[in-house]
N, CA, C and O of each residue as an XYZ file, in Angstrom:
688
protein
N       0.842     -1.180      0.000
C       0.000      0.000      0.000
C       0.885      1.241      0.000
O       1.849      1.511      0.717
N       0.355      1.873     -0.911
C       1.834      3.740     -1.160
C       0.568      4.466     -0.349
O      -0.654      4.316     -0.338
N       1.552      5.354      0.341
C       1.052      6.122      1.084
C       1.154      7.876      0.562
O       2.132      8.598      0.759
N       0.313      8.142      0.106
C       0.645      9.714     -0.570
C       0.376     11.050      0.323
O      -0.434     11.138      1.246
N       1.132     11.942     -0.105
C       1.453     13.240      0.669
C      -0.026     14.015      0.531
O      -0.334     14.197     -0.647
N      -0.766     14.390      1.273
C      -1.874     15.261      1.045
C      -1.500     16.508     -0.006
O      -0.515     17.241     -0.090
N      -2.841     16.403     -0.826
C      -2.439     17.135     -2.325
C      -1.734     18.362     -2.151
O      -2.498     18.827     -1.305
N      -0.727     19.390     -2.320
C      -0.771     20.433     -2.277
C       0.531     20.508     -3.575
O       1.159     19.600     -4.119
N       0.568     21.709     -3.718
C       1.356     21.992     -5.754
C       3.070     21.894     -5.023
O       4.097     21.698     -5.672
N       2.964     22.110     -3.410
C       4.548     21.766     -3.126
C       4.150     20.797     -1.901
O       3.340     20.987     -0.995
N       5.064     19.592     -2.196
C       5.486     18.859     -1.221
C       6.355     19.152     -0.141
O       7.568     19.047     -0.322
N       5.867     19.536      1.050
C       6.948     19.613      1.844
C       7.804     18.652      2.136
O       7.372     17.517      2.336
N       9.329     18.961      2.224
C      10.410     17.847      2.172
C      10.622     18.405      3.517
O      10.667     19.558      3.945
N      10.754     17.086      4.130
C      11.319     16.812      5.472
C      12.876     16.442      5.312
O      13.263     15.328      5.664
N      13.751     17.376      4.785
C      14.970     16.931      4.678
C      15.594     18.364      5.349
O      15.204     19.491      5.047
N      16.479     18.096      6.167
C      17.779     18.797      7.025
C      19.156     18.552      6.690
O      19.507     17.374      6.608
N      19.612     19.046      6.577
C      21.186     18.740      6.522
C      22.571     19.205      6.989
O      22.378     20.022      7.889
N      23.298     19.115      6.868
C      24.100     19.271      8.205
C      23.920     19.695      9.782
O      23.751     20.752     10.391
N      24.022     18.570     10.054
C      23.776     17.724     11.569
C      22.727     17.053     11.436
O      22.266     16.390     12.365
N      22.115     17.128     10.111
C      21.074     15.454      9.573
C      22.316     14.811      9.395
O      22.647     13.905     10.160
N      22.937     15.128      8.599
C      23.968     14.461      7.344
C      25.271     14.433      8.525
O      25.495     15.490      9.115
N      26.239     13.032      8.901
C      27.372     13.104      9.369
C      28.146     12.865      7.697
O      27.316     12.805      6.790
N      28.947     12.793      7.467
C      29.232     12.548      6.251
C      30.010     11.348      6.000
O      30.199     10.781      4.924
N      30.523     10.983      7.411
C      30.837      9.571      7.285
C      29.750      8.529      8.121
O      30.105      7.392      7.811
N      28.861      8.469      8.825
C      28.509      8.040      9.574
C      26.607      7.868      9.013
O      25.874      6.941      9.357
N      26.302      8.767      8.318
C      25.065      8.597      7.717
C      24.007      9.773      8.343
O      24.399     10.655      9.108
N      22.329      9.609      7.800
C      21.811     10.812      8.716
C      21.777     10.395     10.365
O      22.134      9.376     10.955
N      21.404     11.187     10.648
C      21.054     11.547     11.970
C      19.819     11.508     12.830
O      19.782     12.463     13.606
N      18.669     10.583     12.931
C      17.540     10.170     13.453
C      16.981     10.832     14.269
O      15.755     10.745     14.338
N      17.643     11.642     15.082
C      17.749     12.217     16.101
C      16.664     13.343     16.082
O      15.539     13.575     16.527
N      17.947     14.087     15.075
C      17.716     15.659     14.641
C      16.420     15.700     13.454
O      15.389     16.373     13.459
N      16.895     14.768     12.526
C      15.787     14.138     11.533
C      14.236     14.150     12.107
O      13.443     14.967     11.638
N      13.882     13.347     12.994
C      12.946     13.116     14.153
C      12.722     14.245     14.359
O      11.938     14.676     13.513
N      13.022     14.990     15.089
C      12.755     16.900     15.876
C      12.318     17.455     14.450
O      11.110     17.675     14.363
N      12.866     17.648     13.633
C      12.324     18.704     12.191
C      11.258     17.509     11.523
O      10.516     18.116     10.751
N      10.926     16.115     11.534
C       9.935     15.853     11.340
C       8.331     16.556     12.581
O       7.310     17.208     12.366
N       8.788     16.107     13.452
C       7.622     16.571     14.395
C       7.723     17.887     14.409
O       7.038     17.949     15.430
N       7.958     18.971     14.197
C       7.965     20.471     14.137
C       7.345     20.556     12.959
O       6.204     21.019     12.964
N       8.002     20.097     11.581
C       7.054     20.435     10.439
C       6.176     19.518      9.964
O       5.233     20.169      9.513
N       5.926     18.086      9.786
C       4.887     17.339      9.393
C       4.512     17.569      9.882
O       4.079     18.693      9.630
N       4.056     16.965     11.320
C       3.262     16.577     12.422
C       2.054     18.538     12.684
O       0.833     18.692     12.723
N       3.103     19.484     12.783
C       2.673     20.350     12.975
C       1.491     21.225     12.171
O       0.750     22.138     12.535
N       1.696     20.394     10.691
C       0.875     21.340     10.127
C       1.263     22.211      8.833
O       2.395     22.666      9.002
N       0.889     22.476      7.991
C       0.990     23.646      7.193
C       0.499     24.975      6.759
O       0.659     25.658      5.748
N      -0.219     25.122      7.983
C      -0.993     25.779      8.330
C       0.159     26.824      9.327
O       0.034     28.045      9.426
N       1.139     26.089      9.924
C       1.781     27.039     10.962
C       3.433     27.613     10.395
O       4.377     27.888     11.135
N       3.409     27.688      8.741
C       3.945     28.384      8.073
C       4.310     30.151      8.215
O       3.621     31.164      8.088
N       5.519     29.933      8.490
C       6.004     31.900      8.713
C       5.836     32.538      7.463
O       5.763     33.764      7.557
N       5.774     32.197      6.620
C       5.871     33.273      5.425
C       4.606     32.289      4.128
O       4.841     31.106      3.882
N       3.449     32.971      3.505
C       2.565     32.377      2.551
C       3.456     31.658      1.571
O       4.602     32.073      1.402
N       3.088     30.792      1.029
C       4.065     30.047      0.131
C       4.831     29.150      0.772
O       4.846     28.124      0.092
N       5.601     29.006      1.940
C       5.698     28.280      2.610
C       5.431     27.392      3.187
O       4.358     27.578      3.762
N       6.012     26.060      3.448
C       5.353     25.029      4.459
C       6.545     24.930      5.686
O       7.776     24.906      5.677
N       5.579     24.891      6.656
C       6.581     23.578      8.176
C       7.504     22.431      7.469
O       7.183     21.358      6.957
N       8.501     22.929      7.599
C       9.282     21.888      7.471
C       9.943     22.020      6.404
O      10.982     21.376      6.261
N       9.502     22.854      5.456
C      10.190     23.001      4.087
C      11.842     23.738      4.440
O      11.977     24.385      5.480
N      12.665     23.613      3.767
C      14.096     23.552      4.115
C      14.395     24.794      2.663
O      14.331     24.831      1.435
N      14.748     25.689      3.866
C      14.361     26.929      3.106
C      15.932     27.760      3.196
O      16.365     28.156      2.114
N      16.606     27.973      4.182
C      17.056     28.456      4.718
C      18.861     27.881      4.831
O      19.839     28.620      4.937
N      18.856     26.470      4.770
C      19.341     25.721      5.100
C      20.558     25.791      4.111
O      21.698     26.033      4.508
N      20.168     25.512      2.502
C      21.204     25.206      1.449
C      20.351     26.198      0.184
O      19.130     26.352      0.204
N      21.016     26.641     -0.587
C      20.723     27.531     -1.511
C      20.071     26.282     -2.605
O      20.901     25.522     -3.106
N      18.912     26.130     -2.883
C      18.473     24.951     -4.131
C      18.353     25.801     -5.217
O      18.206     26.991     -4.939
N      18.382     25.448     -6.524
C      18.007     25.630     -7.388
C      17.228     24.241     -8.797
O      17.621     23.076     -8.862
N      16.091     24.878     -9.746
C      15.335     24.085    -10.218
C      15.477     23.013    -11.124
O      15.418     23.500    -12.253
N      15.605     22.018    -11.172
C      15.826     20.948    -11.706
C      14.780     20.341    -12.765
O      14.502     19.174    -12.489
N      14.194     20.791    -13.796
C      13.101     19.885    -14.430
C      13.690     18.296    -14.457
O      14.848     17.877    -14.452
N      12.639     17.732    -14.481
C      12.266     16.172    -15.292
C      11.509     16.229    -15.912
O      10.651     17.067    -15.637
N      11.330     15.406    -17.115
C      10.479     14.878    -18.244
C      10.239     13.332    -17.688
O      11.064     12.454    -17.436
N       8.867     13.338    -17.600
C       8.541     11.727    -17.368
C       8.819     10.902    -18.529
O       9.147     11.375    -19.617
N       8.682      9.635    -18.283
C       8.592      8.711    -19.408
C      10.172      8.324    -19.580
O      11.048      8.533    -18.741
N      10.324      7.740    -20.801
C      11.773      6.936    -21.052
C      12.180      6.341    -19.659
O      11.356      6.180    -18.759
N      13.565      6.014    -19.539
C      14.009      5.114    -18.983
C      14.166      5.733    -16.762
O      14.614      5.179    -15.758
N      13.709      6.661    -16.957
C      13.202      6.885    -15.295
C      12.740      5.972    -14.501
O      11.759      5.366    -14.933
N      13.253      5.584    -13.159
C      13.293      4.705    -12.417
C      13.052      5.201    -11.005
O      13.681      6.185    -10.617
N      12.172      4.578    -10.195
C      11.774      5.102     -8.823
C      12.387      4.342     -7.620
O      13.108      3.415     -7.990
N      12.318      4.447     -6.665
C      12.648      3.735     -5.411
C      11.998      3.935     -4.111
O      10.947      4.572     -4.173
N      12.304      3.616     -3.160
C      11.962      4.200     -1.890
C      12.635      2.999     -0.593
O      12.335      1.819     -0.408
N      13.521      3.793      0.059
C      13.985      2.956      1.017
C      13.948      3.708      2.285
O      13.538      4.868      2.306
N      14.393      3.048      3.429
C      14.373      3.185      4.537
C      15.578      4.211      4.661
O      16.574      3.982      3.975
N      15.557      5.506      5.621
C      16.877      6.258      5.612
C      17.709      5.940      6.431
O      18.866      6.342      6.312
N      17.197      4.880      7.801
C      18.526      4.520      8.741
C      17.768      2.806      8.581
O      16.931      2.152      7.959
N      18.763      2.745      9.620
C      18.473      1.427     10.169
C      16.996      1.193     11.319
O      16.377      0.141     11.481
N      16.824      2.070     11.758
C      15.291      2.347     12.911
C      14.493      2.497     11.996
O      13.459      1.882     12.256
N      14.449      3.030     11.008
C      13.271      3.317     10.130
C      12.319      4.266     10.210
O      11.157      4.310      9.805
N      13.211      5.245     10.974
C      12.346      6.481     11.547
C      12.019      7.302     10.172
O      10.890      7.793     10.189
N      12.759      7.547      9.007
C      11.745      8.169      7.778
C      12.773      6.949      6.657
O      13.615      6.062      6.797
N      11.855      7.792      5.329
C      12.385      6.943      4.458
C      12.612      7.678      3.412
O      11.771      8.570      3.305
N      13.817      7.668      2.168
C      14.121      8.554      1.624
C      13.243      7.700      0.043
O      13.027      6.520     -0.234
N      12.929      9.092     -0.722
C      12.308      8.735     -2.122
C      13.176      8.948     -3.300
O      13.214     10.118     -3.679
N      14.033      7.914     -4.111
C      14.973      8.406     -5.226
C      14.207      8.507     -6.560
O      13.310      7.738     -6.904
N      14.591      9.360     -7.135
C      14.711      9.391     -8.989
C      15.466      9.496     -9.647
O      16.226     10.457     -9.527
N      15.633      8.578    -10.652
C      17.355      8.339    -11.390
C      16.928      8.553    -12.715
O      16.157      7.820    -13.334
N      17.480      9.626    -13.143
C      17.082     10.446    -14.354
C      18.004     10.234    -14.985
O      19.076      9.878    -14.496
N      17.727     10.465    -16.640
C      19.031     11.022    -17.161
C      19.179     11.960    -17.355
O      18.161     12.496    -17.793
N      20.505     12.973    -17.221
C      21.137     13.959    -17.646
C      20.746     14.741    -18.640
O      21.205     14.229    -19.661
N      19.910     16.092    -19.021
C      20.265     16.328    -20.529
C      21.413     17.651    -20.580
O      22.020     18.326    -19.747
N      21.351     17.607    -21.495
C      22.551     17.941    -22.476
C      22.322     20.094    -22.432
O      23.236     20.886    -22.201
N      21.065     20.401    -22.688
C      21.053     21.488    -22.712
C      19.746     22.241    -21.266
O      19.159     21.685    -20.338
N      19.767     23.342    -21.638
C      18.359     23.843    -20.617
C      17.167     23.696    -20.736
O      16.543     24.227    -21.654
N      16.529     22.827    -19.685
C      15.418     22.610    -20.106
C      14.466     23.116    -20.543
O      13.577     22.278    -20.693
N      14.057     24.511    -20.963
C      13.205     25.640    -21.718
C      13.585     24.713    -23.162
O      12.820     23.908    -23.694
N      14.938     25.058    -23.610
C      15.358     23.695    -24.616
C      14.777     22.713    -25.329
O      14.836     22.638    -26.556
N      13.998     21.659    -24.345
C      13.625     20.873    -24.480
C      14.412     19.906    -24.046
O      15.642     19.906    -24.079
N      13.460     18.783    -23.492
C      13.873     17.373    -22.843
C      13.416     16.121    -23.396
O      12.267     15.837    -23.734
N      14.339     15.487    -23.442
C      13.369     13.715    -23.997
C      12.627     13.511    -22.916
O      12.388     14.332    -22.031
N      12.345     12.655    -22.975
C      11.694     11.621    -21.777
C      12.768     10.905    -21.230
O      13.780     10.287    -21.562
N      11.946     11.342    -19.993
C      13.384     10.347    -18.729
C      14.615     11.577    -18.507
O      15.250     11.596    -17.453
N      14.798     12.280    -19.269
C      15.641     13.644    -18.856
C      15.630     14.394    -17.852
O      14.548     14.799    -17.426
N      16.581     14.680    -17.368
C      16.539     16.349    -16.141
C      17.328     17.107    -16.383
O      18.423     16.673    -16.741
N      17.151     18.330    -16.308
C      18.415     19.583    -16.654
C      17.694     20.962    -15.574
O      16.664     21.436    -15.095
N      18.774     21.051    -15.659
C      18.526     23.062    -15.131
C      18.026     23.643    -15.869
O      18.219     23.326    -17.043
N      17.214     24.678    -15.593
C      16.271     25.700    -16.642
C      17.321     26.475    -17.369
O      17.306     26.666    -18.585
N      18.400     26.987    -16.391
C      19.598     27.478    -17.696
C      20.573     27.115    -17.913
O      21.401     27.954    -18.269
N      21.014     25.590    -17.808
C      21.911     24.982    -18.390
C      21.687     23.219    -18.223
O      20.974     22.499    -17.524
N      22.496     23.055    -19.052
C      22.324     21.242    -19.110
C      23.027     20.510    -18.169
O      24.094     21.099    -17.992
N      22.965     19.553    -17.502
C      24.177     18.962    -16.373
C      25.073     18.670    -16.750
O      25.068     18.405    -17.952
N      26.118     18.558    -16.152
C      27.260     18.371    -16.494
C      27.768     17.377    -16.188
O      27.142     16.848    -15.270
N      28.890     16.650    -16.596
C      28.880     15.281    -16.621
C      29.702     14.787    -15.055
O      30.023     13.608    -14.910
N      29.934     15.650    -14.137
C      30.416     15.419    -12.916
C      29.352     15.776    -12.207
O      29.618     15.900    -11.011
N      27.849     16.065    -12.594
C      26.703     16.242    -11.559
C      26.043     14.974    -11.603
O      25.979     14.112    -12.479
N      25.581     15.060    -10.484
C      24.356     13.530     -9.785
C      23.412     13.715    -11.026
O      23.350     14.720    -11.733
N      22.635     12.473    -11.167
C      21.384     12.306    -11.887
C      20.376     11.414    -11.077
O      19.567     10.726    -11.699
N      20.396     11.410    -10.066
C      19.523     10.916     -8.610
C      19.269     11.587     -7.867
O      20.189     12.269     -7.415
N      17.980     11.767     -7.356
C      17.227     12.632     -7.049
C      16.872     12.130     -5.467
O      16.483     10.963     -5.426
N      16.944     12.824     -4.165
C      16.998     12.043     -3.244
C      15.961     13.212     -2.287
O      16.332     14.364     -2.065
N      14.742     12.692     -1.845
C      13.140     13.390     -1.116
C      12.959     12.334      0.038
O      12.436     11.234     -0.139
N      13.497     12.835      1.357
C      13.419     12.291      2.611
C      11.694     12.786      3.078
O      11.210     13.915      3.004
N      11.189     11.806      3.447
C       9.923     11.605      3.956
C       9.903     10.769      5.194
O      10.757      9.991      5.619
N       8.599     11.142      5.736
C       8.133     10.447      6.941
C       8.440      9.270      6.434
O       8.546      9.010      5.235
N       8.697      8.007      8.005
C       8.110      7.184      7.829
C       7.105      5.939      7.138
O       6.601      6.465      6.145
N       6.795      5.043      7.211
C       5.681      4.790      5.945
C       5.132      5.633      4.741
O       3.953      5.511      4.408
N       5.919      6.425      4.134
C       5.845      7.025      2.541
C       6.362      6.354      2.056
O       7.524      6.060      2.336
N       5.785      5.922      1.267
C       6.845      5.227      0.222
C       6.169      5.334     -1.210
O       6.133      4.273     -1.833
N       5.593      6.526     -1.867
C       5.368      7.359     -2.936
C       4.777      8.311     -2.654
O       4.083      8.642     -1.692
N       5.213      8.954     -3.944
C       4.605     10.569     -3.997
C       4.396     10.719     -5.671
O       4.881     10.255     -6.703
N       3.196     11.820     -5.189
C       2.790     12.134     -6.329
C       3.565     11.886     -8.010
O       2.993     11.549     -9.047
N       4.900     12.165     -7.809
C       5.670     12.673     -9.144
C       6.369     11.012     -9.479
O       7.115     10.700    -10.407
N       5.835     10.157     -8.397
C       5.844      8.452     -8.854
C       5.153      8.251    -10.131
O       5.709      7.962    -11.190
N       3.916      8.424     -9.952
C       2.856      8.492    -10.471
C       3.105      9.348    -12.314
O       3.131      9.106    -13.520
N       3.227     10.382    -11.327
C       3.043     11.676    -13.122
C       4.164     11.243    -13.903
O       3.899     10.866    -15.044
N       5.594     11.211    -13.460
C       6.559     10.838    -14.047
C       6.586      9.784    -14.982
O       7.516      9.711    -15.785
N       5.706      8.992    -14.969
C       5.513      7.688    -15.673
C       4.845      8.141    -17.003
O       4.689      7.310    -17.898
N       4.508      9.234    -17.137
C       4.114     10.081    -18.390
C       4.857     10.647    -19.050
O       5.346     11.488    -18.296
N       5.361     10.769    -20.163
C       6.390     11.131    -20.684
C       5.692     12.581    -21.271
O       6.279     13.164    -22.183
N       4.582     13.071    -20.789
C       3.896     14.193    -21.396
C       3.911     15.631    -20.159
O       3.756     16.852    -20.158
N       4.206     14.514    -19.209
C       4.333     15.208    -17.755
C       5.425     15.942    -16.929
O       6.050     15.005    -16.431
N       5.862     16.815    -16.609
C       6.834     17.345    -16.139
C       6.939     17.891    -14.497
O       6.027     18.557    -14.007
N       7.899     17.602    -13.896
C       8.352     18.105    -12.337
C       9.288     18.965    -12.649
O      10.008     18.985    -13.647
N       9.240     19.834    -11.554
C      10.739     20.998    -11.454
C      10.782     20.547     -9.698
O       9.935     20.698     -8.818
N      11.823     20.091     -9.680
C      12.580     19.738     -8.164
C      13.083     20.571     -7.965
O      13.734     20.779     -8.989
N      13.434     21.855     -6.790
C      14.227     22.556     -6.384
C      15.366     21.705     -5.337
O      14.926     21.502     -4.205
N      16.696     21.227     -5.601
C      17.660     20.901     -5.536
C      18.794     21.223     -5.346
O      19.211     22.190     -5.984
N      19.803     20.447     -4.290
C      21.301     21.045     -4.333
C      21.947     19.407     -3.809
O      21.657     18.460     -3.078
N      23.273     20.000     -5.004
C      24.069     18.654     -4.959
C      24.686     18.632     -3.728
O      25.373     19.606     -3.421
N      24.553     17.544     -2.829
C      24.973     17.021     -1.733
C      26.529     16.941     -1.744
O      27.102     17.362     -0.739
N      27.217     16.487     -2.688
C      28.594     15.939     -2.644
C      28.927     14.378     -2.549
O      29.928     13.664     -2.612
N      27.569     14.233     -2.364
C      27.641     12.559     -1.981
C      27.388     11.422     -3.421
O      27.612     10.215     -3.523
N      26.928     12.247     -4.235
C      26.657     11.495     -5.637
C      25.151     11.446     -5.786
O      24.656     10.531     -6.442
N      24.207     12.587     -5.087
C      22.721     12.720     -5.007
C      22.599     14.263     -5.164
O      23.658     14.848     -4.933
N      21.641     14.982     -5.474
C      20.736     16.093     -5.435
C      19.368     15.985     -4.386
O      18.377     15.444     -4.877
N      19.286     16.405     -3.175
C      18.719     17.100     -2.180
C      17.788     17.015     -2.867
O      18.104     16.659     -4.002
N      16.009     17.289     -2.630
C      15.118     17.875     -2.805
C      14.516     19.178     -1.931
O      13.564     18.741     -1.284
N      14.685     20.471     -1.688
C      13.678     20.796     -0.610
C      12.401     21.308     -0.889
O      11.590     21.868     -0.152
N      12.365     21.026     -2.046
C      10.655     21.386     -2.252
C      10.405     21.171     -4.073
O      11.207     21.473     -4.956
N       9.537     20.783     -4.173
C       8.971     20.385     -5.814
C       7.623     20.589     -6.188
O       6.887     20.608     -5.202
N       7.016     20.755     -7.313
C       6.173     21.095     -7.996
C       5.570     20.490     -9.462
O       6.389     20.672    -10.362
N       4.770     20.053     -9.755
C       4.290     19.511    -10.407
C       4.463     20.475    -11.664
O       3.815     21.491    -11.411
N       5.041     20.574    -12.858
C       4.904     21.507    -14.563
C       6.397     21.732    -14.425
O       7.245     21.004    -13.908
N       6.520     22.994    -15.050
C       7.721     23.545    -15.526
C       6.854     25.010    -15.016
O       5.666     25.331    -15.017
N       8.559     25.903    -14.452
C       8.932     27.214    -13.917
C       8.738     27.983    -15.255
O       8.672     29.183    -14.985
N       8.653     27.826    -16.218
C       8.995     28.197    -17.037
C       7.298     28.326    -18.364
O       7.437     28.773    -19.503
């Protein structure tokens, strides 16, 4: 049974990082746990600024927008983020394109709105969630090759791209 995020045009990402992230040692359950119950649990309703959600990771790492094109060879996942199983992270393994996505994208593609990735950037897409999630919406749409996400993203260093917040179309 997939458990989906109550509808709204941004998913709040329950992702923290540094002092989530040890960098040798893995996340952090702890801290993970505290910014889950402050922003899921709490509501989106108890948002400081309109446009905003609890919990959305705003502040934290500078993201910028990532389209995908559903369809072609795009692949989903969803695993457990520790060993307790206190949340669980959601991947998408895209391919790379070549130019900006205004551009145009095949299917199964991701690029930056003003430039194409580069061949030393991640093409995995990594959306930490509660607990028992184990899909979201852009599971679903992505499987359309007519359909498009813009992930707001920042490369970790680890061989992944962050999510802290996403949207169903193109920015553009």
């Amino acid at each position: 049974m997939s458990v989906y995020y109550p509808y709204n045009p941004y998913y709040p990402p329950y992702t923290y990082d540094d002092g989530i992230t040890n960098r040798t040692t893995g996340p952090n359950s702890d801290l993970y746990q505290a910014g889950y119950q402050d922003g899921y649990q709490a509501g989106y309703q108890d948002a400081q600024q309109p446009g905003q959600y609890v919990g959305e990771e705003t502040s934290i790492r500078q993201s910028y927008p990532l389209v995908v094109r559903g369809g072609g060879a795009l692949s989903f996942s969803a695993q457990p983020g520790n060993q307790q199983g206190d949340f669980n992270i959601l991947e998408l393994f895209f391919k790379g394109g070549q130019r900006p996505a205004p551009s145009g994208l095949a299917p199964g593609e991701g690029s930056w709105v003003d430039r194409g990735l580069r061949e030393n950037e991640p093409t995995i897409i990594h959306q930490w969630v509660p607990a028992g999630v184990t899909s979201a919406r852009w599971f679903d749409d992505l499987r359309d090759p007519n359909k498009y996400w813009t992930f707001y993203v920042y490369n970790t260093g680890q061989g992944v791209m962050r999510v802290t917040h996403a949207f169903p179309g193109k920015p553009f």
